[in-house]
C-alpha atoms as an extended CHARMM CRD file, in Angstrom:
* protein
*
       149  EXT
         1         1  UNK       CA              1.0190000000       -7.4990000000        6.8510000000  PROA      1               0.0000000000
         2         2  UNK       CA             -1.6050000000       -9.8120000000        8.0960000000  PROA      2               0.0000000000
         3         3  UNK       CA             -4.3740000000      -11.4550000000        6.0420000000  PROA      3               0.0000000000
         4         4  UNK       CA             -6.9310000000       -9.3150000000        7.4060000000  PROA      4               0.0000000000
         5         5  UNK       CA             -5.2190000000       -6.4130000000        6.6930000000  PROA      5               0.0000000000
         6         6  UNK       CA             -4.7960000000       -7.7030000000        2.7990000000  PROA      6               0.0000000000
         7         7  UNK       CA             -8.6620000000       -8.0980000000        2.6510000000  PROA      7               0.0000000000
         8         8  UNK       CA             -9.3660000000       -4.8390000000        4.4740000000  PROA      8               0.0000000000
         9         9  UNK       CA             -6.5170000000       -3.2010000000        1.7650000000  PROA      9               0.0000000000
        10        10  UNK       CA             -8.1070000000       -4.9820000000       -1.5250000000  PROA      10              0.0000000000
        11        11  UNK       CA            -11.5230000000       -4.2070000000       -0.6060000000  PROA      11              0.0000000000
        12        12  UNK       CA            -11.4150000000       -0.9180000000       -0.4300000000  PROA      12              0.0000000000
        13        13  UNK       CA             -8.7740000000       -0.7780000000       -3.0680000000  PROA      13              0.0000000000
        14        14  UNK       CA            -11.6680000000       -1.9640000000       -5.1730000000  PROA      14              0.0000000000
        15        15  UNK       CA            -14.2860000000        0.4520000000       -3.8250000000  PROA      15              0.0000000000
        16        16  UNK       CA            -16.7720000000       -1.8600000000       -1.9770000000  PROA      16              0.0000000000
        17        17  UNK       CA            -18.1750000000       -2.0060000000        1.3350000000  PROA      17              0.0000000000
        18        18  UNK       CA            -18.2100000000       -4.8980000000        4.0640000000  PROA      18              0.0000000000
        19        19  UNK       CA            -22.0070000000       -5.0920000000        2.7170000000  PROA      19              0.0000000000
        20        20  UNK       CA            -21.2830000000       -5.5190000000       -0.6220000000  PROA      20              0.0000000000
        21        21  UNK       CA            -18.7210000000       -8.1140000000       -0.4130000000  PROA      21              0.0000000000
        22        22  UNK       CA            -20.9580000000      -10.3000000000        1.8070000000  PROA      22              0.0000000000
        23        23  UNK       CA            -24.1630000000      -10.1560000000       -0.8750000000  PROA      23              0.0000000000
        24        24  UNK       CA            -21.7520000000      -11.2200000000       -3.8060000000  PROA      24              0.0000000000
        25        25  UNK       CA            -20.2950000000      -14.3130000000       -1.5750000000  PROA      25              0.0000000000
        26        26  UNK       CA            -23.0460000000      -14.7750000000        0.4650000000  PROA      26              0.0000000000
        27        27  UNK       CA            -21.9240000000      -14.3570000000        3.7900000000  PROA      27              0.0000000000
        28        28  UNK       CA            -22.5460000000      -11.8550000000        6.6230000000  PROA      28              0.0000000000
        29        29  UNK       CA            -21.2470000000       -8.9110000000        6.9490000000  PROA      29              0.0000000000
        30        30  UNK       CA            -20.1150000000       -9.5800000000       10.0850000000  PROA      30              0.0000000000
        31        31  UNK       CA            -18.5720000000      -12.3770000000        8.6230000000  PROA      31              0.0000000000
        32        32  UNK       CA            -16.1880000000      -10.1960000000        6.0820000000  PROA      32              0.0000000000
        33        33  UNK       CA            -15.8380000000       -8.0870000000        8.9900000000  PROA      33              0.0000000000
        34        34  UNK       CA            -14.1560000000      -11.1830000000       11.3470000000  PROA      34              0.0000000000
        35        35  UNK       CA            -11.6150000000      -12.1310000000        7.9060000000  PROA      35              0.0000000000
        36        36  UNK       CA            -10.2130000000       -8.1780000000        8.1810000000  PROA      36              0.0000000000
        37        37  UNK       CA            -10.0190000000       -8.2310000000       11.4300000000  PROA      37              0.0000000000
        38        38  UNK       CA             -7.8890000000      -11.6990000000       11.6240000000  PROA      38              0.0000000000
        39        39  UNK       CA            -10.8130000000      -13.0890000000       13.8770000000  PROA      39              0.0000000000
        40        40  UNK       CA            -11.2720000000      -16.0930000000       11.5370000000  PROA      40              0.0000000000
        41        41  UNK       CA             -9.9330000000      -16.8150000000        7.9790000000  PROA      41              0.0000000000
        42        42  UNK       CA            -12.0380000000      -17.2310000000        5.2810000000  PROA      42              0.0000000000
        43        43  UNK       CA            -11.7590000000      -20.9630000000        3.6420000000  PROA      43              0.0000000000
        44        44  UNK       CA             -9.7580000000      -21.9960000000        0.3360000000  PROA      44              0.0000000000
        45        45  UNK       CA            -13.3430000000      -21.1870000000       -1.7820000000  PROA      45              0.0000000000
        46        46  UNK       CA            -14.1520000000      -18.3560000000       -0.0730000000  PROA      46              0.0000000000
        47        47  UNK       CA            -10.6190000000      -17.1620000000       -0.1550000000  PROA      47              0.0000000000
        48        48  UNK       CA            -10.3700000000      -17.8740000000       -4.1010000000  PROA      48              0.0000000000
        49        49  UNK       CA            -13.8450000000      -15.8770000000       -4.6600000000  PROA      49              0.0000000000
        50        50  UNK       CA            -12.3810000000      -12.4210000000       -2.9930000000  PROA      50              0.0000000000
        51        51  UNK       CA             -9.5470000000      -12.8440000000       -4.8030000000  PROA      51              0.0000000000
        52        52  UNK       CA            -11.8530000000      -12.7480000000       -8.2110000000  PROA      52              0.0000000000
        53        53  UNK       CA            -13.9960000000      -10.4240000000       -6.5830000000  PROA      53              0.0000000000
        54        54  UNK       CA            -10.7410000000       -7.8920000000       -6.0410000000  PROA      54              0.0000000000
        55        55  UNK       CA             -9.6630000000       -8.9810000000       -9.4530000000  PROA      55              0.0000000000
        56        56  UNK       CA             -6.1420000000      -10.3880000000       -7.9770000000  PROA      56              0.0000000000
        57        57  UNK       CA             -4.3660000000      -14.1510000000       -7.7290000000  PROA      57              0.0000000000
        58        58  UNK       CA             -4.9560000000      -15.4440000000       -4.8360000000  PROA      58              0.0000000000
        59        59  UNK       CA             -1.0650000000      -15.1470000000       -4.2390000000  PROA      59              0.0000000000
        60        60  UNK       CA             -1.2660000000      -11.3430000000       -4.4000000000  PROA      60              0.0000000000
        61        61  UNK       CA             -4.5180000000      -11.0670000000       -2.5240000000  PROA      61              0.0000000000
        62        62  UNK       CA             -2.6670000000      -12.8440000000        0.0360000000  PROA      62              0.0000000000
        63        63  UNK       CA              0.4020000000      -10.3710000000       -0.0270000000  PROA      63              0.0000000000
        64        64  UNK       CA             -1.7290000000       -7.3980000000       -1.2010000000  PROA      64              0.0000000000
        65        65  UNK       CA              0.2420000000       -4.1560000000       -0.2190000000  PROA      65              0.0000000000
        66        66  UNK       CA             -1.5060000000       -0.8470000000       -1.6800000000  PROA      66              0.0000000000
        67        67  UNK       CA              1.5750000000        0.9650000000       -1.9380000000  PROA      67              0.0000000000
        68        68  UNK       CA              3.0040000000       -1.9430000000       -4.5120000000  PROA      68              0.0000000000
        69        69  UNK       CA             -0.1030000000       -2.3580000000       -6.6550000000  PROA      69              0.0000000000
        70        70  UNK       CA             -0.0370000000        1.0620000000       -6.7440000000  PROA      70              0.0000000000
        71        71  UNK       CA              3.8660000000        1.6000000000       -7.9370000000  PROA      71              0.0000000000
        72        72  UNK       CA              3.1230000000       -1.9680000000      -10.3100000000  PROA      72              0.0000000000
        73        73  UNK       CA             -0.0460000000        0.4890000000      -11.8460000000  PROA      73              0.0000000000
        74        74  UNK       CA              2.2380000000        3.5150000000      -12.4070000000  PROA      74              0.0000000000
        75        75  UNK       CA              4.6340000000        0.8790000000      -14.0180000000  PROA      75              0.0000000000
        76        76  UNK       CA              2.2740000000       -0.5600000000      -16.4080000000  PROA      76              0.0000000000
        77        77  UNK       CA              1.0660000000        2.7870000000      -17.7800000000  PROA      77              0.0000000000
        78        78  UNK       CA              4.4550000000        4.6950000000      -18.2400000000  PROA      78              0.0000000000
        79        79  UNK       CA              4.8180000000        4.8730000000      -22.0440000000  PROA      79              0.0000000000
        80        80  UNK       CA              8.6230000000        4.2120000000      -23.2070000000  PROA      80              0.0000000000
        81        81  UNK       CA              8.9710000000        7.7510000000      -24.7140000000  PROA      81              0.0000000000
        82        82  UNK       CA              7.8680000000        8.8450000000      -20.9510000000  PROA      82              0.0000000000
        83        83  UNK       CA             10.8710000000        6.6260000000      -19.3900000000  PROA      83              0.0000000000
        84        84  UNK       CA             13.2500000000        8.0180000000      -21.4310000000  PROA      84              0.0000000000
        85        85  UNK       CA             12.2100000000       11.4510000000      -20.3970000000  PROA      85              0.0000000000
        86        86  UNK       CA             13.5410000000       10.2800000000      -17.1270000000  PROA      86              0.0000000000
        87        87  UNK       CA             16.6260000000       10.8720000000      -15.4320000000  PROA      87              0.0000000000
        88        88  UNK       CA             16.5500000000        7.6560000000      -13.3210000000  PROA      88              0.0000000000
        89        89  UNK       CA             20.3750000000        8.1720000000      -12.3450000000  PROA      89              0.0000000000
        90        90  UNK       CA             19.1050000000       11.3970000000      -10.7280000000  PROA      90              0.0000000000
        91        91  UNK       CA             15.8210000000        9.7560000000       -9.4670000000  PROA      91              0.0000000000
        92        92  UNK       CA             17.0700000000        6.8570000000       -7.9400000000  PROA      92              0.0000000000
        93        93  UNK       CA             20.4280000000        9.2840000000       -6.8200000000  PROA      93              0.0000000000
        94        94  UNK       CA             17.6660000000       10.6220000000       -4.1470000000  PROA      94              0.0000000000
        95        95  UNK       CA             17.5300000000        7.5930000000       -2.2830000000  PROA      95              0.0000000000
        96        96  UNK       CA             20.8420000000        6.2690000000       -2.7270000000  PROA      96              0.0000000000
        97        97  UNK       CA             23.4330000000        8.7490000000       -3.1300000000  PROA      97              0.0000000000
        98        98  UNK       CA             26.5820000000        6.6660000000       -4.4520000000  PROA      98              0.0000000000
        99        99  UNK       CA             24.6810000000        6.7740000000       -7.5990000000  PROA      99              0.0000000000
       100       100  UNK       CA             25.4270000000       10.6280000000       -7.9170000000  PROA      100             0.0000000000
       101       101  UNK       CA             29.1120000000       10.3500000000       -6.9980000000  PROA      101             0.0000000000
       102       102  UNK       CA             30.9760000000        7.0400000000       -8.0560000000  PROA      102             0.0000000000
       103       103  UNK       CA             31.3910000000        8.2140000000      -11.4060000000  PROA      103             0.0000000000
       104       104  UNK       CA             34.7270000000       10.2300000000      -10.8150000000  PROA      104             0.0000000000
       105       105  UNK       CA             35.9020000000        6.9200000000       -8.6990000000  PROA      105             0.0000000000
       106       106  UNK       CA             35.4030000000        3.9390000000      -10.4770000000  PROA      106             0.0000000000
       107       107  UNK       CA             36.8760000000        3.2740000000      -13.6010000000  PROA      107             0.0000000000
       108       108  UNK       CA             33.7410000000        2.8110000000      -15.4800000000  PROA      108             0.0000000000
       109       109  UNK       CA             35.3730000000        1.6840000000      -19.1220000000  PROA      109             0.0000000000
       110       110  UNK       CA             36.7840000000       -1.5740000000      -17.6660000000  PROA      110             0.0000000000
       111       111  UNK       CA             33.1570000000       -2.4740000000      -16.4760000000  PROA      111             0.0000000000
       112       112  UNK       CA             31.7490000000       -1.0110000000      -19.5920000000  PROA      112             0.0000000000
       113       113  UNK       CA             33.4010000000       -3.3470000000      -21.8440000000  PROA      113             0.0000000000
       114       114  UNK       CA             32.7620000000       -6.3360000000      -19.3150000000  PROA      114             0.0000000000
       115       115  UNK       CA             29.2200000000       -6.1790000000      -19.1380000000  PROA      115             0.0000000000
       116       116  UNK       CA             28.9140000000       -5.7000000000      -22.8520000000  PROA      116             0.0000000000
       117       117  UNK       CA             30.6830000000       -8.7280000000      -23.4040000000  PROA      117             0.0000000000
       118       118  UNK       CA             27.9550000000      -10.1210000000      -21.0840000000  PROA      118             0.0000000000
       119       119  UNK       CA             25.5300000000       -8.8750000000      -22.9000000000  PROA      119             0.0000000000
       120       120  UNK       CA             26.7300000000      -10.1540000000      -26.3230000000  PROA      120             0.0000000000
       121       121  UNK       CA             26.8690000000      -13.3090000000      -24.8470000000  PROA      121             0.0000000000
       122       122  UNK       CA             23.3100000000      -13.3650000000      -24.6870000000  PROA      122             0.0000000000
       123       123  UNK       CA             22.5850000000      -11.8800000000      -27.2880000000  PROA      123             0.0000000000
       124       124  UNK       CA             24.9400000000      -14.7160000000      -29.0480000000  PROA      124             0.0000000000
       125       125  UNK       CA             23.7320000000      -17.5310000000      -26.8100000000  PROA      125             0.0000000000
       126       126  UNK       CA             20.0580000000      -17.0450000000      -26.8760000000  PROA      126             0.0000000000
       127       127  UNK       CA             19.1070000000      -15.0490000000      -29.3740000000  PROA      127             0.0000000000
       128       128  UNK       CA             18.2580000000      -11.7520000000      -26.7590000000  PROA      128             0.0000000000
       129       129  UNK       CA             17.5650000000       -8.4960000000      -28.4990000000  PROA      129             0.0000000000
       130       130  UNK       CA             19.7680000000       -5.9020000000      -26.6410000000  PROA      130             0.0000000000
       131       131  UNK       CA             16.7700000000       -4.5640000000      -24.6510000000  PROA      131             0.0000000000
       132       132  UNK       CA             15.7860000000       -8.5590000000      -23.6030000000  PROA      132             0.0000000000
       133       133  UNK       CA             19.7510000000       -9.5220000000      -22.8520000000  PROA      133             0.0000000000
       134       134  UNK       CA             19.6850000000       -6.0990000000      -20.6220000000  PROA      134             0.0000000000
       135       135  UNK       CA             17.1750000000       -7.2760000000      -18.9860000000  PROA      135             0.0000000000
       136       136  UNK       CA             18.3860000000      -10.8170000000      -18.0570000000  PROA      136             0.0000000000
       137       137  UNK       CA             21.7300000000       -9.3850000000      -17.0760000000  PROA      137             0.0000000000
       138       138  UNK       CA             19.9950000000       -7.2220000000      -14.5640000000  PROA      138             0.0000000000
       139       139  UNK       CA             17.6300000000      -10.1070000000      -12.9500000000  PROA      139             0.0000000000
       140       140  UNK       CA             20.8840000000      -12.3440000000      -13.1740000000  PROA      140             0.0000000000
       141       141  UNK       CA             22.7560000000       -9.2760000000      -10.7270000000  PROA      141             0.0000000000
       142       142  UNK       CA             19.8460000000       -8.7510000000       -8.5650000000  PROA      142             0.0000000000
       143       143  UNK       CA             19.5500000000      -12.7010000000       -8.4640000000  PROA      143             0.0000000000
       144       144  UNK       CA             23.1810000000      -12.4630000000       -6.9840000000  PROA      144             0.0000000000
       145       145  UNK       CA             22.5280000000       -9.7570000000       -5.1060000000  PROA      145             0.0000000000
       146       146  UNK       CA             20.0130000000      -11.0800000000       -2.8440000000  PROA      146             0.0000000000
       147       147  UNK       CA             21.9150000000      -14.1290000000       -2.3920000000  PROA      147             0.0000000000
       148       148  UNK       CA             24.5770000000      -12.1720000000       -0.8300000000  PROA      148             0.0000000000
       149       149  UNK       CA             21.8920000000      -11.0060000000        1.6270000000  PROA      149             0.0000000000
């Protein structure tokens, strides 16, 4: 996604118009218009004020993608007792079906009792709570994962 497109998506994200952005900074209208449209780019200042303005970093204004703040939202406001309502096996099954099936082919116990003896490790190692050490493990896997890639 383009720059432009990332102001264009964050602006109206946040509900104002070409006009309003351009009072608050100062500018033209035309001006906000030519950033959204990739015409010219707005300068480090400017660039650093729409990013306050949308209420992002100016790493995530850059990057903005609707569709991710949206899921990031949904995230943030999904009470534990509502995740564990969830059948994520089944949810995520959807999209990738293995997740459905590999359960009468792989022998799960032997991976079982390796990955808790991963987890106790850092649970022993560092202290980890089992929901924290969980949650290493599985950024240390995707880590691997996307080195594969």
């Amino acid at each position: 996604m383009s720059l432009g497109n990332s102001l264009y998506n964050a602006r109206k994200k946040s509900g104002l118009s070409q006009e309003e952005v351009a009072g608050k900074l100062g500018v033209s209208r035309q001006t906000v218009s030519k950033w959204e449209t990739d015409e010219t780019l707005p300068d480090i200042r400017q660039s650093k004020n729409l990013a306050v303005l949308y209420r992002l970093s100016l790493d995530d204004l850059i990057e903005f993608d609707p569709n991710i703040q949206e899921i990031e939202q949904v995230i943030e406001n999904t009470s534990e007792e509502m995740q564990n309502k969830i059948d994520w096996t089944k949810v995520w099954g959807k999209k990738y079906p293995i997740l459905s099936t590999y359960q009468k082919e792989v022998q799960i116990r032997g991976y079982a009792e390796q990955l808790k003896a991963m987890l106790d490790r850092l649970k022993r190692d560092y202290g980890y709570n089992d929901t924290d050490a969980f949650l290493v493990l599985k950024d240390i896997m995707s880590s691997v994962w996307k080195q594969k890639k």
